[in-house]
PyMOL commands that place a pseudoatom at each C-alpha (Angstrom):
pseudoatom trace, name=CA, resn=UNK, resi=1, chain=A, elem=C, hetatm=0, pos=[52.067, 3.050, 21.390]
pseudoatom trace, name=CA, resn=UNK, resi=2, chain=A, elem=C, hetatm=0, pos=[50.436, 4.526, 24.693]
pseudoatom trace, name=CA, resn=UNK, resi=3, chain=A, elem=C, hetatm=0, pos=[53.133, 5.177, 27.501]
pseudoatom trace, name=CA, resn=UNK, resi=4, chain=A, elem=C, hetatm=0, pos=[55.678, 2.519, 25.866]
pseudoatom trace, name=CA, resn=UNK, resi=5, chain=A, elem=C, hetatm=0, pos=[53.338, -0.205, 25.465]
pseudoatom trace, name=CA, resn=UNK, resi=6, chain=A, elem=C, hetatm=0, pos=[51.880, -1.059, 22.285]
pseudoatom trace, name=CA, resn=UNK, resi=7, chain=A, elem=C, hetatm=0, pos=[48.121, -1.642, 21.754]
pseudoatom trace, name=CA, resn=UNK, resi=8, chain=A, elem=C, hetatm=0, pos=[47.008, -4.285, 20.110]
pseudoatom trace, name=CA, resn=UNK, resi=9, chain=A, elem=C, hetatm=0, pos=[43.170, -4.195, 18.594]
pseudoatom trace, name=CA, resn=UNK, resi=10, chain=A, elem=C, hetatm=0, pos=[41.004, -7.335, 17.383]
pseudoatom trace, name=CA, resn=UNK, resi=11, chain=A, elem=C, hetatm=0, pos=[38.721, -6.674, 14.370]
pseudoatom trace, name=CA, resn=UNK, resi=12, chain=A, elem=C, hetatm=0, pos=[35.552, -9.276, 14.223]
pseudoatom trace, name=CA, resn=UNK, resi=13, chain=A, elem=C, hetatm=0, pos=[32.750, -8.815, 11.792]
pseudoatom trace, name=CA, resn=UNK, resi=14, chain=A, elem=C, hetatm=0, pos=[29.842, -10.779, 12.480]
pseudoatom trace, name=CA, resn=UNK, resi=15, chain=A, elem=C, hetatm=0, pos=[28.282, -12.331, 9.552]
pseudoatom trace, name=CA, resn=UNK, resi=16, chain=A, elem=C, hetatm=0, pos=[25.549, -10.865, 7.422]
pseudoatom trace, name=CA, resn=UNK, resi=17, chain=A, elem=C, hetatm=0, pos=[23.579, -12.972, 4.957]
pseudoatom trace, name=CA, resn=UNK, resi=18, chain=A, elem=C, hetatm=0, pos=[23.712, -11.015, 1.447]
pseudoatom trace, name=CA, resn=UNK, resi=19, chain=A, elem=C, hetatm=0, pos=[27.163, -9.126, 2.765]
pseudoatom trace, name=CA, resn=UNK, resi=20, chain=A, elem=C, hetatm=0, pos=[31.087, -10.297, 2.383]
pseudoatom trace, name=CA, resn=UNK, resi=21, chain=A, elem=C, hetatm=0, pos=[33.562, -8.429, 4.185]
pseudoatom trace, name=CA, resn=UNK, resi=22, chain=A, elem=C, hetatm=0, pos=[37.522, -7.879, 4.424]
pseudoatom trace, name=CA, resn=UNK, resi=23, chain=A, elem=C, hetatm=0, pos=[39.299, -6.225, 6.458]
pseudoatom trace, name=CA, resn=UNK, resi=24, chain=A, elem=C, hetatm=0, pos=[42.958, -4.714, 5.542]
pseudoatom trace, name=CA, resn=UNK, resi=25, chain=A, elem=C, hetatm=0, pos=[45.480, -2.951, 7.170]
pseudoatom trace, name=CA, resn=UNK, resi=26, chain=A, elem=C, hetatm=0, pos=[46.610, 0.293, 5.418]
pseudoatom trace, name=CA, resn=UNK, resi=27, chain=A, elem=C, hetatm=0, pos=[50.276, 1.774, 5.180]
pseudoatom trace, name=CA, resn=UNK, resi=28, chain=A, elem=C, hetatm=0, pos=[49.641, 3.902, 8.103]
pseudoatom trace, name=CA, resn=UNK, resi=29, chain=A, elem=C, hetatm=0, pos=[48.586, 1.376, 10.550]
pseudoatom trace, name=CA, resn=UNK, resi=30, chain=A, elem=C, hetatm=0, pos=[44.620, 2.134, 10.114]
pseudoatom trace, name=CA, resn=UNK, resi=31, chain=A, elem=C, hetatm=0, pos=[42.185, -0.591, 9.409]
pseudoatom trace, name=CA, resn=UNK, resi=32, chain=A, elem=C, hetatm=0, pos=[39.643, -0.383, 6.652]
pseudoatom trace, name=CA, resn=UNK, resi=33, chain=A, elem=C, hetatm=0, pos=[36.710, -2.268, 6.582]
pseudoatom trace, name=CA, resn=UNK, resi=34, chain=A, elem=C, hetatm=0, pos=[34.711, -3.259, 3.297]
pseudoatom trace, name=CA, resn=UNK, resi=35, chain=A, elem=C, hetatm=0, pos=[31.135, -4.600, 3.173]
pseudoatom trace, name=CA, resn=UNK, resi=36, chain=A, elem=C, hetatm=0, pos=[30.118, -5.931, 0.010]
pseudoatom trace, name=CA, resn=UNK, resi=37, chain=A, elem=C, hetatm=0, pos=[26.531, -6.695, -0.718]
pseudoatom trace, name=CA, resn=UNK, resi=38, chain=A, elem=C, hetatm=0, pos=[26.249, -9.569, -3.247]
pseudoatom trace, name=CA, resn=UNK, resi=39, chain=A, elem=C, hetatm=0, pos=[23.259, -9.481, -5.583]
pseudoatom trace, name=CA, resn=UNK, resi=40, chain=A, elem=C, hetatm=0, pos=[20.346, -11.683, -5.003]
pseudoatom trace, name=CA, resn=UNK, resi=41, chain=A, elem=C, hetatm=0, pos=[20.034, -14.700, -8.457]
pseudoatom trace, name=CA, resn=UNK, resi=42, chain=A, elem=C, hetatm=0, pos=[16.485, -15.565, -7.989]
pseudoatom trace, name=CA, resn=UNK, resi=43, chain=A, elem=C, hetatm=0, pos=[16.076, -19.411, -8.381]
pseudoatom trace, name=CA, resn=UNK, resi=44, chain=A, elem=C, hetatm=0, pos=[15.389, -20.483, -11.521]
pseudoatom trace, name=CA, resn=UNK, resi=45, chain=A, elem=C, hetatm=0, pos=[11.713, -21.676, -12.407]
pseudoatom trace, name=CA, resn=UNK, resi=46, chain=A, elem=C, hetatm=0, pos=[11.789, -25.418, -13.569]
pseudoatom trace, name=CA, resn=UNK, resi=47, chain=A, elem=C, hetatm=0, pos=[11.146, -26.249, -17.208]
pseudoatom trace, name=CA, resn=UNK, resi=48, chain=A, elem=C, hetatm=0, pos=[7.757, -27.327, -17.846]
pseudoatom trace, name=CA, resn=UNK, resi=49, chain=A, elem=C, hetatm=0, pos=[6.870, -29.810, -19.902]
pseudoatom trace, name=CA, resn=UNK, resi=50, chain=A, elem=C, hetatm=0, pos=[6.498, -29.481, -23.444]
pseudoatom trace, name=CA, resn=UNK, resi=51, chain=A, elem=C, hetatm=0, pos=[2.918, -30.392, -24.631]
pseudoatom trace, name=CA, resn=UNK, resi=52, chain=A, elem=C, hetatm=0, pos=[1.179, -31.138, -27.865]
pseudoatom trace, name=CA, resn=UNK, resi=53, chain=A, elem=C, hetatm=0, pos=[-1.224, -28.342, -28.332]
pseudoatom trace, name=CA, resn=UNK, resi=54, chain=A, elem=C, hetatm=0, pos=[-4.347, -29.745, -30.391]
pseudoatom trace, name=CA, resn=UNK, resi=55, chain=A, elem=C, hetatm=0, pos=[-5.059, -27.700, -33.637]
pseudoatom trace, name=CA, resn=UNK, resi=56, chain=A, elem=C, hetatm=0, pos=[-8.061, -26.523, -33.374]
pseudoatom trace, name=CA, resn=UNK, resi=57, chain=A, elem=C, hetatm=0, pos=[-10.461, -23.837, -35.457]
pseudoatom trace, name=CA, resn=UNK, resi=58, chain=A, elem=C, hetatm=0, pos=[-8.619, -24.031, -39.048]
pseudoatom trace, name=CA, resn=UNK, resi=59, chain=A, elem=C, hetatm=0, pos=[-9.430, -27.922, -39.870]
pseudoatom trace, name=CA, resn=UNK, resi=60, chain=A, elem=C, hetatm=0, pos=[-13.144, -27.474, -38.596]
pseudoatom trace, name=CA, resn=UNK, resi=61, chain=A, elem=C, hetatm=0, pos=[-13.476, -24.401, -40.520]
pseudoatom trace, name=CA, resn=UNK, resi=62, chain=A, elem=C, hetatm=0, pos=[-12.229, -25.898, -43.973]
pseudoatom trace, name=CA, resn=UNK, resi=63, chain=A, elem=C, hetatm=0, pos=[-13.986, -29.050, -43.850]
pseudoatom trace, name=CA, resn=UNK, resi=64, chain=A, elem=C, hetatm=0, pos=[-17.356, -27.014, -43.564]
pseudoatom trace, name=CA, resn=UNK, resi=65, chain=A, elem=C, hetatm=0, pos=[-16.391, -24.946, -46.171]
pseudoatom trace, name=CA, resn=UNK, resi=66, chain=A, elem=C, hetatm=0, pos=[-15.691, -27.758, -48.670]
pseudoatom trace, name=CA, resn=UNK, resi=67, chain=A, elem=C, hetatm=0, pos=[-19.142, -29.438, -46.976]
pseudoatom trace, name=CA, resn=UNK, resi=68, chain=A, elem=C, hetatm=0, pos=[-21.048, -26.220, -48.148]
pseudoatom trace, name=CA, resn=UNK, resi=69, chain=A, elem=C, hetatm=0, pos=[-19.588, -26.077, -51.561]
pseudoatom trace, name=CA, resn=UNK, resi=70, chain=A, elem=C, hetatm=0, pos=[-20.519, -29.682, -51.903]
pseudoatom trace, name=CA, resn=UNK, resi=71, chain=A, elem=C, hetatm=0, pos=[-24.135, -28.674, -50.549]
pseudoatom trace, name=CA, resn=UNK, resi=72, chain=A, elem=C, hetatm=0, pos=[-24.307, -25.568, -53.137]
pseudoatom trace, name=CA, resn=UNK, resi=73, chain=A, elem=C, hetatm=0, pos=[-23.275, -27.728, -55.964]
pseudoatom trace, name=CA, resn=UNK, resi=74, chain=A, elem=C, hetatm=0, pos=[-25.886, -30.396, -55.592]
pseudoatom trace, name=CA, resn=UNK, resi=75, chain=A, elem=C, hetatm=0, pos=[-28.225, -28.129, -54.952]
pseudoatom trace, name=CA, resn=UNK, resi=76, chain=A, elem=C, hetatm=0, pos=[-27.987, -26.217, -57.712]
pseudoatom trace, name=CA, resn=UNK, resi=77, chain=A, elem=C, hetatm=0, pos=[-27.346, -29.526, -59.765]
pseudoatom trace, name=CA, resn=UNK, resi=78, chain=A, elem=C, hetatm=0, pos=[-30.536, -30.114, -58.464]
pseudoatom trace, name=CA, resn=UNK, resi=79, chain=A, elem=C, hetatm=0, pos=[-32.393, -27.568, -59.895]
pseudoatom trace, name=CA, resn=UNK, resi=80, chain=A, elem=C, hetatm=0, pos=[-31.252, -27.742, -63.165]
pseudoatom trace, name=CA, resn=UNK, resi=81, chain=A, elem=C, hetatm=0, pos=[-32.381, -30.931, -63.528]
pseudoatom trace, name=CA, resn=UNK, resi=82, chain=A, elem=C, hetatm=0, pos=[-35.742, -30.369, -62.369]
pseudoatom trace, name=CA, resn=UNK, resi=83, chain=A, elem=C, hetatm=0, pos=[-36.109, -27.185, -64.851]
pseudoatom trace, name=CA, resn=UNK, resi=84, chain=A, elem=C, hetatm=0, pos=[-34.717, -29.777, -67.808]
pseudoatom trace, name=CA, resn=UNK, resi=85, chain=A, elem=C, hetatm=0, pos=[-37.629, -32.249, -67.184]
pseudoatom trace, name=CA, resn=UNK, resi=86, chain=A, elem=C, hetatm=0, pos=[-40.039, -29.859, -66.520]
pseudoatom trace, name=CA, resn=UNK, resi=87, chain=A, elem=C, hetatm=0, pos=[-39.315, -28.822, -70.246]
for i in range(1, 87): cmd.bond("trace and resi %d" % i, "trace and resi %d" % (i + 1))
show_as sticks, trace
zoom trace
């Protein structure tokens, strides 16, 4: 109260993206504001699309192993029958 009149005061916060904020009246007649800064979700990514990976390397790798066996054992098939008629 100033000189019997009573004072009146107007609170306004002006909006702040990222921020909330109260105001409240304490016991003694004081006001208190409170900024809040609320935490930033980043967006989430979309899902991508799930795709059939071709197998690759392992396959290859055993069918020219078994080809080279094959190979080996002809070959040396191969040579013993040439030493057997050469006999």
């Amino acid at each position: 109260m100033k000189a019997g009149r009573q004072i009146e005061y107007l609170i306004d916060e002006v909006p702040v993206e990222g921020y909330t904020s109260v105001i409240e009246q304490s016991e003694d007649v004081s006001l208190v504001v409170t900024n809040t800064r609320q935490p930033i979700v980043p967006p989430t990514p979309p899902a991508l699309p799930k795709t059939k990976l071709s197998k690759t390397g392992a396959s290859g790798i055993l069918t020219l192993l078994a080809l080279g066996g094959l190979m080996s054992a002809d070959g040396a098939l191969l040579v013993t029958r040439r030493k057997k008629n050469l006999m």
